[in-house]
C-alpha positions in Angstrom: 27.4 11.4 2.9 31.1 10.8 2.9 32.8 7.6 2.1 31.3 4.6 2.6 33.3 1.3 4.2 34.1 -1.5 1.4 33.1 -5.0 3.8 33.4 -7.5 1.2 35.2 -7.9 -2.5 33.9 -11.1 -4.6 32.8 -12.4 -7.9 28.7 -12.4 -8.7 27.0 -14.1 -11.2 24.0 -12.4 -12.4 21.7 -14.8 -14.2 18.8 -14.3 -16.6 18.4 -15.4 -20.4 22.3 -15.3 -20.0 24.8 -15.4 -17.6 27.1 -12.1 -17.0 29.9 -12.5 -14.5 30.7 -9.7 -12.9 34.2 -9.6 -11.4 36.1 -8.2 -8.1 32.6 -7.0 -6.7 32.3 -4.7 -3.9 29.9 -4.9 -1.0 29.0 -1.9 0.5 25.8 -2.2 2.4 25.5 1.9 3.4 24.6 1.7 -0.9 21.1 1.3 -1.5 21.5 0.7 -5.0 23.5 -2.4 -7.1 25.5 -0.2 -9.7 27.8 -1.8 -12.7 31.3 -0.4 -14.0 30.7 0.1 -17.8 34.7 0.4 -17.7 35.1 -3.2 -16.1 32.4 -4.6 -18.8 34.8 -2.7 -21.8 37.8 -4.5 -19.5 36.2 -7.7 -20.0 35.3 -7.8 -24.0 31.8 -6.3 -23.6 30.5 -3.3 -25.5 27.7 -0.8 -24.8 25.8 1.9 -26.8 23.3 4.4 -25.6 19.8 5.0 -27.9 16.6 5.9 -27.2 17.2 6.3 -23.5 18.3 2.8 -23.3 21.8 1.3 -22.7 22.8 -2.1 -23.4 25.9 -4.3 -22.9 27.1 -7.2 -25.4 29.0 -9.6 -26.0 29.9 -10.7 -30.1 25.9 -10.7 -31.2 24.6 -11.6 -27.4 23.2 -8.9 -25.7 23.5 -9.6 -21.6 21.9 -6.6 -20.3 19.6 -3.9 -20.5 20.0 -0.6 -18.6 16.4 1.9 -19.2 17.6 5.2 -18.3 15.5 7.2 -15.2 15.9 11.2 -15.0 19.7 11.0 -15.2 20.1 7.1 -14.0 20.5 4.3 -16.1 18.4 1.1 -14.4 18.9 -2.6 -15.1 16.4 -4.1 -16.5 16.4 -7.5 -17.0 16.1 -9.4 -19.9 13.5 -11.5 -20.9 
C-alpha cells in the first residue's frame, strides 16, 4: 500500500550454472518478493523471449535464467 522506502542500492550476484550480475540493486524489505528489470537486462546485452508460458534471459547462446510464468507473474526458476 503506497510507496515503499528504498534502504539500500548495491550490486548482487546471482549464481547458478552461471553467474548473472545484476546491477544498481534496490533493497526494499516492505517487498516480499525479489523482482528483475527485463529493461536493465536489455541495458546490459541480454535478450529475453516469452513461449509456452516461460521467459528466459540470454546472453550470445548462454541462457542465464529462467522465469515460469504463475497466473499473471513470471517466477525465477533456477537453472539446473
Amino acid at each position: 500500500e503506497g510507496a515503499c522506502q528504498i534502504v539500500g542500492i548495491g550490486d548482487v550476484c546471482l549464481t547458478t550454472s552461471t553467474s548473472l550480475l545484476l546491477r544498481e540493486v534496490c533493497h526494499v524489505p516492505k517487498v516480499r518478493l525479489n523482482m528483475i528489470s527485463a529493461d536493465q537486462l536489455d541495458d546490459e546485452g541480454y535478450t529475453g523471449s516469452i513461449r509456452n508460458d516461460t521467459m528466459k534471459f540470454c546472453k550470445g547462446s548462454l541462457i542465464v535464467a529462467r522465469a515460469l510464468k504463475i497466473n499473471t507473474l513470471y517466477l525465477y526458476a533456477w537453472r539446473k
